[in-house]
MARKOL-949478 format. One record per atom (N, C-alpha, C): residue number from 1; residue in three letters; chain; atom name; x, y, z. Coordinates in Angstrom, 1 decimal. Layout:
N
+-----+------+-----+------+--------+--------+--------+
| seq | type | mol | atom |      X |      Y |      Z |
+-----+------+-----+------+--------+--------+--------+
| NUM |  ALA |   A |   CA |      X |      Y |      Z |
...
+-----+------+-----+------+--------+--------+--------+
This chain:
111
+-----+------+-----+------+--------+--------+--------+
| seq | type | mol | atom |      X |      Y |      Z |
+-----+------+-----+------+--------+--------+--------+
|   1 |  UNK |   A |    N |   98.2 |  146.2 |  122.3 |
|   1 |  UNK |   A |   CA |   97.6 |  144.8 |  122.4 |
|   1 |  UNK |   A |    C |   98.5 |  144.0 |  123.4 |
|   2 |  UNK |   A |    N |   97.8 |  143.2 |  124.1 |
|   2 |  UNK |   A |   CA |   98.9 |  142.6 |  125.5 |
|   2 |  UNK |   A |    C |   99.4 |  141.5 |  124.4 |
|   3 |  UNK |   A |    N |  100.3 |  140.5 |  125.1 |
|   3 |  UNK |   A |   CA |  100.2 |  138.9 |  125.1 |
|   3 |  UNK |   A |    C |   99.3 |  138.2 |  125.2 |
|   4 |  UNK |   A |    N |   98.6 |  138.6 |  125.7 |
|   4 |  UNK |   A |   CA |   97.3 |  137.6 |  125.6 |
|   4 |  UNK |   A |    C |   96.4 |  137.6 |  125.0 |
|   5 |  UNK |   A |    N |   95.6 |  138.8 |  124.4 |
|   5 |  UNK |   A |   CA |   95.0 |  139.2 |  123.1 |
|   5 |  UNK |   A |    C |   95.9 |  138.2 |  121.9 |
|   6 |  UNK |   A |    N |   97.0 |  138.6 |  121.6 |
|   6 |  UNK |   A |   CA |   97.8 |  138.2 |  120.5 |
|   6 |  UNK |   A |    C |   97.5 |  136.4 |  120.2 |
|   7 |  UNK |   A |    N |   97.7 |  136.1 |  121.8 |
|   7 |  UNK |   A |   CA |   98.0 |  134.4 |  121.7 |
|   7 |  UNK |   A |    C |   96.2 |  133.8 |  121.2 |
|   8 |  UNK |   A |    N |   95.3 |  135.0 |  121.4 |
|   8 |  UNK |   A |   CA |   94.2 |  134.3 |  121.4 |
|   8 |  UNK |   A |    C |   93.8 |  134.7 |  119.7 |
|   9 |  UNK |   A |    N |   93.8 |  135.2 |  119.2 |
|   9 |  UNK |   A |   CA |   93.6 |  135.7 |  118.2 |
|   9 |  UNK |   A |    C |   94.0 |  134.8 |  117.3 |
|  10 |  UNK |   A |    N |   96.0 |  133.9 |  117.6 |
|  10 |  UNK |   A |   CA |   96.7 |  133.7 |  117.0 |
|  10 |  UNK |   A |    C |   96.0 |  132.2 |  116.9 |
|  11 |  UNK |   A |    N |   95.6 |  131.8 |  118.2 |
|  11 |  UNK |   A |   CA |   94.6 |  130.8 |  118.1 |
|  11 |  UNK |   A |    C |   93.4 |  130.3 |  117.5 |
|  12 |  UNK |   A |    N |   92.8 |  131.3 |  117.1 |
|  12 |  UNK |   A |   CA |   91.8 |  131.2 |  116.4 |
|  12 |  UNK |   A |    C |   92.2 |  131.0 |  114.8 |
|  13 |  UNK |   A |    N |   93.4 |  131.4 |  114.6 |
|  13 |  UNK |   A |   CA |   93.4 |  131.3 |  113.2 |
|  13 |  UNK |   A |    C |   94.0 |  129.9 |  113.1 |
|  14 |  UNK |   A |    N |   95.0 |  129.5 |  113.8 |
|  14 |  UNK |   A |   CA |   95.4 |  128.3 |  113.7 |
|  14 |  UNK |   A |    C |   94.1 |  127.0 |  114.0 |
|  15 |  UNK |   A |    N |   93.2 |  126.9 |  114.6 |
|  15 |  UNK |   A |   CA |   92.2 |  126.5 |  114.3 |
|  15 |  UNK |   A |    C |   91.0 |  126.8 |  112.9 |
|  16 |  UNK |   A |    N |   91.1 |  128.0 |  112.4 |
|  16 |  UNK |   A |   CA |   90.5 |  128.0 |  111.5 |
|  16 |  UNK |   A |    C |   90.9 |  127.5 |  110.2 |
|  17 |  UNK |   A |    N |   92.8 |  127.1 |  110.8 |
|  17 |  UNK |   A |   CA |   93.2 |  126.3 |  109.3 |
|  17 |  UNK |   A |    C |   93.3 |  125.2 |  109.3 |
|  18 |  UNK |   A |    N |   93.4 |  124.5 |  110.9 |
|  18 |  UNK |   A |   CA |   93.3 |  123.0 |  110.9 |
|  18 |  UNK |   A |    C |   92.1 |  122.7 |  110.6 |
|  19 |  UNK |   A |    N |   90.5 |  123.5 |  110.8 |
|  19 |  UNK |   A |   CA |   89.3 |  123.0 |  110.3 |
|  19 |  UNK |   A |    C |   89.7 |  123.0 |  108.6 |
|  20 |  UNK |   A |    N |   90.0 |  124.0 |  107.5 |
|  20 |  UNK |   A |   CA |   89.8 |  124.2 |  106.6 |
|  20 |  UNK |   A |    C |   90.9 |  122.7 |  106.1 |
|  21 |  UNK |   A |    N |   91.7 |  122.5 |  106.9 |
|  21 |  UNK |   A |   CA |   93.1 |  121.2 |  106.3 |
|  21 |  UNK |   A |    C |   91.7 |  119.8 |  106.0 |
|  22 |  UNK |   A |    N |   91.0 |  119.7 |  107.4 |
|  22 |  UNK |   A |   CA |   89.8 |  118.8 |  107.9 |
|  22 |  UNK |   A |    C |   88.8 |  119.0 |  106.4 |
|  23 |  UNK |   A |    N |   87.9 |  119.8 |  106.6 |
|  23 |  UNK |   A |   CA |   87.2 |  119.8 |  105.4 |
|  23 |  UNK |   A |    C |   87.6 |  120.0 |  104.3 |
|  24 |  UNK |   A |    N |   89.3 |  120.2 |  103.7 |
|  24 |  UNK |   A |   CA |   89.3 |  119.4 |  102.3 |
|  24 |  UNK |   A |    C |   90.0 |  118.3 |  102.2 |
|  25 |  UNK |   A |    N |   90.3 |  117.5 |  103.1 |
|  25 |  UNK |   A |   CA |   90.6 |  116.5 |  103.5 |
|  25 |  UNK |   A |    C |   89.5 |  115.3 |  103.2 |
|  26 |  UNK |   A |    N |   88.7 |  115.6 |  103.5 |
|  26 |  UNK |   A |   CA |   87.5 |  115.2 |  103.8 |
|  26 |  UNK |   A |    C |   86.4 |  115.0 |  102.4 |
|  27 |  UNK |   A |    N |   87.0 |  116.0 |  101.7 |
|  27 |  UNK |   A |   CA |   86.0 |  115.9 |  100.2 |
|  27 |  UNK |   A |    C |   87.2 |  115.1 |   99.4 |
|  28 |  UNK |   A |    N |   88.7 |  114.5 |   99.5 |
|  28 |  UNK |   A |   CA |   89.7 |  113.9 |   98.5 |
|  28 |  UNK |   A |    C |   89.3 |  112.6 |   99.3 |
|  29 |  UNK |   A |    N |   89.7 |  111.6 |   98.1 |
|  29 |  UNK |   A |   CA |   90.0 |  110.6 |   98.2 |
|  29 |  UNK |   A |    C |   91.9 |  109.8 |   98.3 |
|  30 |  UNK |   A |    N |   91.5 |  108.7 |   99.1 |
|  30 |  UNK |   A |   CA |   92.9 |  108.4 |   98.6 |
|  30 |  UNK |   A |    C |   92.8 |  107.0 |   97.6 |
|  31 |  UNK |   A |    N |   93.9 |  107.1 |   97.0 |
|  31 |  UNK |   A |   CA |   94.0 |  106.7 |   95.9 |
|  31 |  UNK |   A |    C |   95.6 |  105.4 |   96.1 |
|  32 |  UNK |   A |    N |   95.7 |  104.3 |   95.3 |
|  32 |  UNK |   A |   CA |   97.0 |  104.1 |   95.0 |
|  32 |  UNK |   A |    C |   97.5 |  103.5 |   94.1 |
|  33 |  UNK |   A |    N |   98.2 |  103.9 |   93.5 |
|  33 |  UNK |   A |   CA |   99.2 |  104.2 |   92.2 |
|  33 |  UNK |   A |    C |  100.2 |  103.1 |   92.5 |
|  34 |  UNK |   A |    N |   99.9 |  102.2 |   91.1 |
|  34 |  UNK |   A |   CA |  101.1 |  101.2 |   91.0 |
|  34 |  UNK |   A |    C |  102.0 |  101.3 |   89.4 |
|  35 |  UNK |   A |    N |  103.1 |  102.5 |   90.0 |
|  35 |  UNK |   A |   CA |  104.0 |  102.8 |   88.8 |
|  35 |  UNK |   A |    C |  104.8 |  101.4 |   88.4 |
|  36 |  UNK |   A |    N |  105.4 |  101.1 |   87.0 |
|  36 |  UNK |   A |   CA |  106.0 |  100.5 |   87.1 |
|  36 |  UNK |   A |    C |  107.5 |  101.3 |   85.6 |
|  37 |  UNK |   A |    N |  108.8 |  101.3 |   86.0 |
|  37 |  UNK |   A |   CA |  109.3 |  101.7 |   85.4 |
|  37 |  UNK |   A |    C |  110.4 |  101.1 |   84.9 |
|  38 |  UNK |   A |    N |  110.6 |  101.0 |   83.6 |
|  38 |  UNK |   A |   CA |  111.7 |  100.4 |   82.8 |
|  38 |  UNK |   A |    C |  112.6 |  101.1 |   81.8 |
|  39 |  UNK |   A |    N |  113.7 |  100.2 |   81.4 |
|  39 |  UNK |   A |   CA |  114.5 |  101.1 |   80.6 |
|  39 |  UNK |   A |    C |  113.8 |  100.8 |   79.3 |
|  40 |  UNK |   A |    N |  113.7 |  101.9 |   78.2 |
|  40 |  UNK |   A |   CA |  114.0 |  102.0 |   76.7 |
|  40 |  UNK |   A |    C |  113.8 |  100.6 |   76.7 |
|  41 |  UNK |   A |    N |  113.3 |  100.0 |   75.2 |
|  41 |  UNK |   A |   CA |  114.1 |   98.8 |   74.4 |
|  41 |  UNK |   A |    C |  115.4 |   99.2 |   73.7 |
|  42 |  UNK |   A |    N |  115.7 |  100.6 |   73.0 |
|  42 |  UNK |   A |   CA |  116.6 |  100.7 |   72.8 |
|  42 |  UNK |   A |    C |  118.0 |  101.0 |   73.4 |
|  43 |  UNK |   A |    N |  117.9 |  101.0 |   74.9 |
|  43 |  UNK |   A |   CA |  119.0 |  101.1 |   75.9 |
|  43 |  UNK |   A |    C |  119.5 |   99.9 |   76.8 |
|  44 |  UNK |   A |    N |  120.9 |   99.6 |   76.4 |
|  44 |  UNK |   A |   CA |  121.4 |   98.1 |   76.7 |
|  44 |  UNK |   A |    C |  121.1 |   98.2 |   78.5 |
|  45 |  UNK |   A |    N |  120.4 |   96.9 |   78.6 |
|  45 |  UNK |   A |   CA |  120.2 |   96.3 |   80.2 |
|  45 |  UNK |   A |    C |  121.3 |   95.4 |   80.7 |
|  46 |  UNK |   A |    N |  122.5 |   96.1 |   81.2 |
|  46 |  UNK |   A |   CA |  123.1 |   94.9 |   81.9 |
|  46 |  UNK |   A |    C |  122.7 |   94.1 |   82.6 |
|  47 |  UNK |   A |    N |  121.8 |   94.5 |   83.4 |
|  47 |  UNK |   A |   CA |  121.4 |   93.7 |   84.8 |
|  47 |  UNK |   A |    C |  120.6 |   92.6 |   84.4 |
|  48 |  UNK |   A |    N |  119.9 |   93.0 |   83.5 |
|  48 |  UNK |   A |   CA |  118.6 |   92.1 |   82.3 |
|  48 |  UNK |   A |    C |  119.9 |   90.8 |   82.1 |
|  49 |  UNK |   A |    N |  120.5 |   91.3 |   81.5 |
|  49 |  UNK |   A |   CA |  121.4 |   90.5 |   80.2 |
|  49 |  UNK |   A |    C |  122.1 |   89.7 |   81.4 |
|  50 |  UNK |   A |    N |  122.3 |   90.1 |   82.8 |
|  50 |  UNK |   A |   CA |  123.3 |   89.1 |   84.0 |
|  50 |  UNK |   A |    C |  122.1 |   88.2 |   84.4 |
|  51 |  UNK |   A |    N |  121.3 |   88.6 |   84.8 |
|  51 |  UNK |   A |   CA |  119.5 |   88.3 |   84.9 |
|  51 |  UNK |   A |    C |  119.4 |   86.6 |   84.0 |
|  52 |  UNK |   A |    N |  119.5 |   87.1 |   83.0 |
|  52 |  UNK |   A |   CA |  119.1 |   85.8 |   82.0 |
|  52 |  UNK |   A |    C |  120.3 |   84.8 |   82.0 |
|  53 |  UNK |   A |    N |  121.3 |   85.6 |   81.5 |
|  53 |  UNK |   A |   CA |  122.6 |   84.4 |   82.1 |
|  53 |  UNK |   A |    C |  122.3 |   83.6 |   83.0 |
|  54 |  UNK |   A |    N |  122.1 |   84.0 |   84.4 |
|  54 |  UNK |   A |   CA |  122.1 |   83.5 |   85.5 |
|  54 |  UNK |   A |    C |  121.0 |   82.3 |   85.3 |
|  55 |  UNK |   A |    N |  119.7 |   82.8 |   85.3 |
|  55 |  UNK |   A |   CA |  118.7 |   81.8 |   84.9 |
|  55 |  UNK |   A |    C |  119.4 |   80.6 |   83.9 |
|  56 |  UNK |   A |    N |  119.6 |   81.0 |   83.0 |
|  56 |  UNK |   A |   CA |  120.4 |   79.7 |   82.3 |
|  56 |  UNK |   A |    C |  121.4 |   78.9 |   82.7 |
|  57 |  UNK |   A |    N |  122.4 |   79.1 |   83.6 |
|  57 |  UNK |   A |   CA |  123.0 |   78.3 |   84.3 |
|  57 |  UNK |   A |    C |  122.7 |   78.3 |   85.5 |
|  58 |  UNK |   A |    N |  121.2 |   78.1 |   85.7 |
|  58 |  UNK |   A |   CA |  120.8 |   77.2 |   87.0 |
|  58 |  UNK |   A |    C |  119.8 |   76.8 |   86.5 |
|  59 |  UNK |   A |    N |  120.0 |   76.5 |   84.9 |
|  59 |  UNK |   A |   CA |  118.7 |   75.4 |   84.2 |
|  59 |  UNK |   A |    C |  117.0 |   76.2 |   84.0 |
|  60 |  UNK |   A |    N |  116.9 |   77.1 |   84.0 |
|  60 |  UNK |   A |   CA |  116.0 |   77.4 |   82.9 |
|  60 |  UNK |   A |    C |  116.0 |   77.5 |   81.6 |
|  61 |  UNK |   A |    N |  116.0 |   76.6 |   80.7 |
|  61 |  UNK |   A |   CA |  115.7 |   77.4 |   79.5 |
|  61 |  UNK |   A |    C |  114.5 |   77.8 |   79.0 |
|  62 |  UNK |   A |    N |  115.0 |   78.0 |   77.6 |
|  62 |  UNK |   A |   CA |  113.7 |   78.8 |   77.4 |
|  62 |  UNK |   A |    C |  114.2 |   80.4 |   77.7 |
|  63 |  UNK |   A |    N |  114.7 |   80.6 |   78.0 |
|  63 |  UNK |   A |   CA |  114.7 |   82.3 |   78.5 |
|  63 |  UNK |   A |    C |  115.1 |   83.1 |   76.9 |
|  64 |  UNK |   A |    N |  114.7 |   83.7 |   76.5 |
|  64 |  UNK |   A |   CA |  114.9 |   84.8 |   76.0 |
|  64 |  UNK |   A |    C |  115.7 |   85.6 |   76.2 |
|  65 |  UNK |   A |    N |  115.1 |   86.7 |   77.1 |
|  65 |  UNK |   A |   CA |  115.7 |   87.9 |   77.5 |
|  65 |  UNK |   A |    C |  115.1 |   88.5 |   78.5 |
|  66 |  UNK |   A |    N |  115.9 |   89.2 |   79.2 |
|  66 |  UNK |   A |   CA |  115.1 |   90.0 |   80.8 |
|  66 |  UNK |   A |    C |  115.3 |   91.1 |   80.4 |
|  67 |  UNK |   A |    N |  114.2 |   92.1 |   81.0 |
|  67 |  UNK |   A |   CA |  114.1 |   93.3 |   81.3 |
|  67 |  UNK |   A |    C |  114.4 |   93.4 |   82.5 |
|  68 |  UNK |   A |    N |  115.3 |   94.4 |   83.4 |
|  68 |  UNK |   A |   CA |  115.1 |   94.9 |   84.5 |
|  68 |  UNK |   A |    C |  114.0 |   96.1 |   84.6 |
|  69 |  UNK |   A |    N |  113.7 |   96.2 |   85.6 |
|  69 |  UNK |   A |   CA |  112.8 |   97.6 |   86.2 |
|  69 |  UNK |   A |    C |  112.9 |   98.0 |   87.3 |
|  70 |  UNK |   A |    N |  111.7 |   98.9 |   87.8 |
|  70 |  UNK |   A |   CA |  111.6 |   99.6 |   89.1 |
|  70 |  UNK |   A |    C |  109.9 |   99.1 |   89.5 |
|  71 |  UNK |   A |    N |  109.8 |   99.3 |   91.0 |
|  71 |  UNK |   A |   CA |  108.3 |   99.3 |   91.0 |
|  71 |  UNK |   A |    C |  107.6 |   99.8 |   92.3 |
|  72 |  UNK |   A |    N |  106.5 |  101.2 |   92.1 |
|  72 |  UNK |   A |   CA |  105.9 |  102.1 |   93.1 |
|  72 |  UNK |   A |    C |  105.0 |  101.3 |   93.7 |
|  73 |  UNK |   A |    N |  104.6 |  101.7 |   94.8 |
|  73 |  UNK |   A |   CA |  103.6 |  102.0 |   95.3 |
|  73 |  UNK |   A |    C |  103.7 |  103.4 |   95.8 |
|  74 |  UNK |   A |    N |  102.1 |  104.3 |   95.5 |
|  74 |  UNK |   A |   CA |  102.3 |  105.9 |   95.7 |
|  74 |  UNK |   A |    C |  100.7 |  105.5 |   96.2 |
|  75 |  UNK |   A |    N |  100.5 |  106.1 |   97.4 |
|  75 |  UNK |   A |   CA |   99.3 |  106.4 |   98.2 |
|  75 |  UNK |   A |    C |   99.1 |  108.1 |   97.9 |
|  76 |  UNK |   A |    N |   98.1 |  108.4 |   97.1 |
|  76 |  UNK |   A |   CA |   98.1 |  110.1 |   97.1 |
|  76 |  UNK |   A |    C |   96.5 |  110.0 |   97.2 |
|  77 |  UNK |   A |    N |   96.4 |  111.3 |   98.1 |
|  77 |  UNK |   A |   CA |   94.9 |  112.0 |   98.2 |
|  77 |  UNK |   A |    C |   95.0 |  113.1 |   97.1 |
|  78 |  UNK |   A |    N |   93.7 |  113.3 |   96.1 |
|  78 |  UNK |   A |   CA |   93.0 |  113.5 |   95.7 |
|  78 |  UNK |   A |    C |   91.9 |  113.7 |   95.4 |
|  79 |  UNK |   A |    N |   91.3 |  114.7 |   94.4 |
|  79 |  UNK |   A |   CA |   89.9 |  115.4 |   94.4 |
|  79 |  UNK |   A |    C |   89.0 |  114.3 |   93.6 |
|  80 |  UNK |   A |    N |   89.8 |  113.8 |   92.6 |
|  80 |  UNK |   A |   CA |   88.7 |  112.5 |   92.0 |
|  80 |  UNK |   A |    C |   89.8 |  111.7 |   91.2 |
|  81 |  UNK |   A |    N |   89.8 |  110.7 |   90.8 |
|  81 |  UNK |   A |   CA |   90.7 |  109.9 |   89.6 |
|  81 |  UNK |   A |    C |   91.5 |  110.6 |   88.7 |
|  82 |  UNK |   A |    N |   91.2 |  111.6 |   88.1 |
|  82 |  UNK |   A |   CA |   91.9 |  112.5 |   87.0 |
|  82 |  UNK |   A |    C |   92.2 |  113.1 |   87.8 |
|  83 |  UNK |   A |    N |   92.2 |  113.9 |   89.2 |
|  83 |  UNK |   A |   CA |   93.5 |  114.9 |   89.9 |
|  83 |  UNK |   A |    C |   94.9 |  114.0 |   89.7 |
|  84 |  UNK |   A |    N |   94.1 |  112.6 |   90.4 |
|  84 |  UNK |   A |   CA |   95.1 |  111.4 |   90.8 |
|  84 |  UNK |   A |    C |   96.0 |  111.1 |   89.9 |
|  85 |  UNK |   A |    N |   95.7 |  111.0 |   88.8 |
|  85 |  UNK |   A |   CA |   95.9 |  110.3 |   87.8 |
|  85 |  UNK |   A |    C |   97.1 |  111.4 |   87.3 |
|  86 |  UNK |   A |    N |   96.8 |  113.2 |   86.8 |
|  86 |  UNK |   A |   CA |   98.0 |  114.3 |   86.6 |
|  86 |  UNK |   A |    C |   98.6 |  114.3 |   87.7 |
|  87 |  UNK |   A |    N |   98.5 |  113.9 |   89.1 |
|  87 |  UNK |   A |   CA |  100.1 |  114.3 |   90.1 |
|  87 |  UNK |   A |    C |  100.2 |  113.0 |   90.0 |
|  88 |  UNK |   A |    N |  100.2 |  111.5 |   89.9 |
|  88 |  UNK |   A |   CA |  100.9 |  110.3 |   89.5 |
|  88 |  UNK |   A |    C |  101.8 |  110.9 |   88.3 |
|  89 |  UNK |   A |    N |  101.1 |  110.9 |   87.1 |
|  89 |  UNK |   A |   CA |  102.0 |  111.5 |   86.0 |
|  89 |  UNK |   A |    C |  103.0 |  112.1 |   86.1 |
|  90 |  UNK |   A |    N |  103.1 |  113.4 |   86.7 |
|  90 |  UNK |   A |   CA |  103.9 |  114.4 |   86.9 |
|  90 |  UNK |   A |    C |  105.2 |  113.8 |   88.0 |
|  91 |  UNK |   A |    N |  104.7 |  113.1 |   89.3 |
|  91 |  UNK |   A |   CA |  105.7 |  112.2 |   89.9 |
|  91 |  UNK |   A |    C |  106.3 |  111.6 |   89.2 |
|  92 |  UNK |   A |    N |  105.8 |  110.6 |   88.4 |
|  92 |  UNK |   A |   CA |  106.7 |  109.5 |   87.3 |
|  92 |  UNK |   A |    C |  108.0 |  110.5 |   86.9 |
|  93 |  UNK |   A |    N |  107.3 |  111.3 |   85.7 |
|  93 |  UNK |   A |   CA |  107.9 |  111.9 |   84.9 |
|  93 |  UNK |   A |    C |  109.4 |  112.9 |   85.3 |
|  94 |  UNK |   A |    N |  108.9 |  113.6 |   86.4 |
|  94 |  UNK |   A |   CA |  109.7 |  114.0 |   87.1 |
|  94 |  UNK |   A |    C |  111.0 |  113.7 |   88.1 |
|  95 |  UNK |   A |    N |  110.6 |  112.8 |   88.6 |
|  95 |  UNK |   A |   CA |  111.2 |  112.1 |   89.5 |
|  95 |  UNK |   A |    C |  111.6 |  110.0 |   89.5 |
|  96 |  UNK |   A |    N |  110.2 |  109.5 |   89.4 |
|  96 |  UNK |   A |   CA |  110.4 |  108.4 |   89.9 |
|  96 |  UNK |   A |    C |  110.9 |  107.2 |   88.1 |
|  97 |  UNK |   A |    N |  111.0 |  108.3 |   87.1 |
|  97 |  UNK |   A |   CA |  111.1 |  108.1 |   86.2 |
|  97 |  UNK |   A |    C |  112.4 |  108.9 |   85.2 |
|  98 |  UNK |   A |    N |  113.8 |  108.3 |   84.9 |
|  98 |  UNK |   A |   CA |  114.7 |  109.1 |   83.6 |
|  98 |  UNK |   A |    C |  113.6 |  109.0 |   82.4 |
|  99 |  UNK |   A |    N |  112.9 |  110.3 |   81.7 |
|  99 |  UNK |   A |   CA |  112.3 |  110.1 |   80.3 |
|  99 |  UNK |   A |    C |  112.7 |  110.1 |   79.4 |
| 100 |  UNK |   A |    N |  114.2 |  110.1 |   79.6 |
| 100 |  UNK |   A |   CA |  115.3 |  110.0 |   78.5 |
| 100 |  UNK |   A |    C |  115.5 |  108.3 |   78.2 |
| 101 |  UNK |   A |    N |  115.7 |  107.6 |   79.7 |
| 101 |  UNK |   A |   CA |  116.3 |  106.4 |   79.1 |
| 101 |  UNK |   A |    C |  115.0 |  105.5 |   79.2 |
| 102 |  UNK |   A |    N |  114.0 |  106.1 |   80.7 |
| 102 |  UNK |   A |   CA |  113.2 |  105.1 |   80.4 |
| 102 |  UNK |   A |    C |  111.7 |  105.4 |   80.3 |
| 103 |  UNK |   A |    N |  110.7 |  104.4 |   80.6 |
| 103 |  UNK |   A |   CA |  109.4 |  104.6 |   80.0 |
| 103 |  UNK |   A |    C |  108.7 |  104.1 |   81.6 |
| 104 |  UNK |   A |    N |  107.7 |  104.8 |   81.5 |
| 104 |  UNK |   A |   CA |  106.9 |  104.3 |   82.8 |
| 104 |  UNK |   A |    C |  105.5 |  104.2 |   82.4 |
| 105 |  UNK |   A |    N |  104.4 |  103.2 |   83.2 |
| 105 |  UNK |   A |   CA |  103.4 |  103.0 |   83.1 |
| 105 |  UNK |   A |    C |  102.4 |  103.0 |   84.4 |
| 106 |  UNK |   A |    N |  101.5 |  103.4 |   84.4 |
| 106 |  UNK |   A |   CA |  100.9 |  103.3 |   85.9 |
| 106 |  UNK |   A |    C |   99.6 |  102.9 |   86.3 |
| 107 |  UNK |   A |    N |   99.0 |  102.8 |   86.8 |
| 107 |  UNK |   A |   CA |   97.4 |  102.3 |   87.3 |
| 107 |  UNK |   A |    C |   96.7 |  102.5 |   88.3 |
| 108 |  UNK |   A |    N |   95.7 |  103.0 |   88.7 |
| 108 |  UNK |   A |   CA |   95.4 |  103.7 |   89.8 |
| 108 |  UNK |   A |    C |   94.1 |  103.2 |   89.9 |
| 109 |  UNK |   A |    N |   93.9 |  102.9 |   91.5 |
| 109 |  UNK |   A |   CA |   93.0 |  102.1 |   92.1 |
| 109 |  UNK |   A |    C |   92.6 |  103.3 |   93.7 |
| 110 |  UNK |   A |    N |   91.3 |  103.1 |   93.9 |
| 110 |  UNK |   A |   CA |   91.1 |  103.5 |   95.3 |
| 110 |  UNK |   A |    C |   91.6 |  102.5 |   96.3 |
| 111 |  UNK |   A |    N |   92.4 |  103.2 |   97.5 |
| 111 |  UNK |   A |   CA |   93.5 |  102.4 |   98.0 |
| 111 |  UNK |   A |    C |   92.1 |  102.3 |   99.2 |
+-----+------+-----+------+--------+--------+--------+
């Protein structure tokens, strides 16, 4: 087989995979996920607890207590809401979330 057979061959397949990338592309939706992630109630928040101080001596009262947290935006394509919805989960849980100290919640909208 020459080089040139090879390169044409090799072409065809690489087009046959950018069409196939195209047509499932094309049947997902994108989606976006607004994680939001916090610590435990039962794990002390310093940043919370400097948080509320602070507010108090620059005259709010009223304050209770702060939570600190974290907060996503995740753009994912997907096959329908519930694909979206287990790879959001599995993100959180994995990664954009400690499940030891803290707790995450999320919500998912067509972006």
């Amino acid at each position: 087989m020459s080089k040139k057979t090879a390169k044409k061959s090799g072409d065809k397949a690489d087009k046959k995979q950018k069409n196939k990338k195209a047509d499932s592309a094309a049947k997902e939706t994108l989606f976006l996920a607004r994680v939001y992630v916090a610590l435990k109630p039962t794990v002390n928040d310093p940043e919370g607890n400097t948080i509320a101080s602070a507010l108090g001596s620059l005259g709010f009262e009223g304050v209770e207590g702060v939570r600190s947290g974290r907060y996503f935006q995740v753009r994912v394509h997907a096959a329908g809401k519930d694909a979206a919805i287990k790879q959001v989960d599995a993100m959180s849980a994995r990664l954009l979330a400690n499940p030891v100290i803290e707790s995450y919640e999320f919500e998912i909208a067509r972006a």
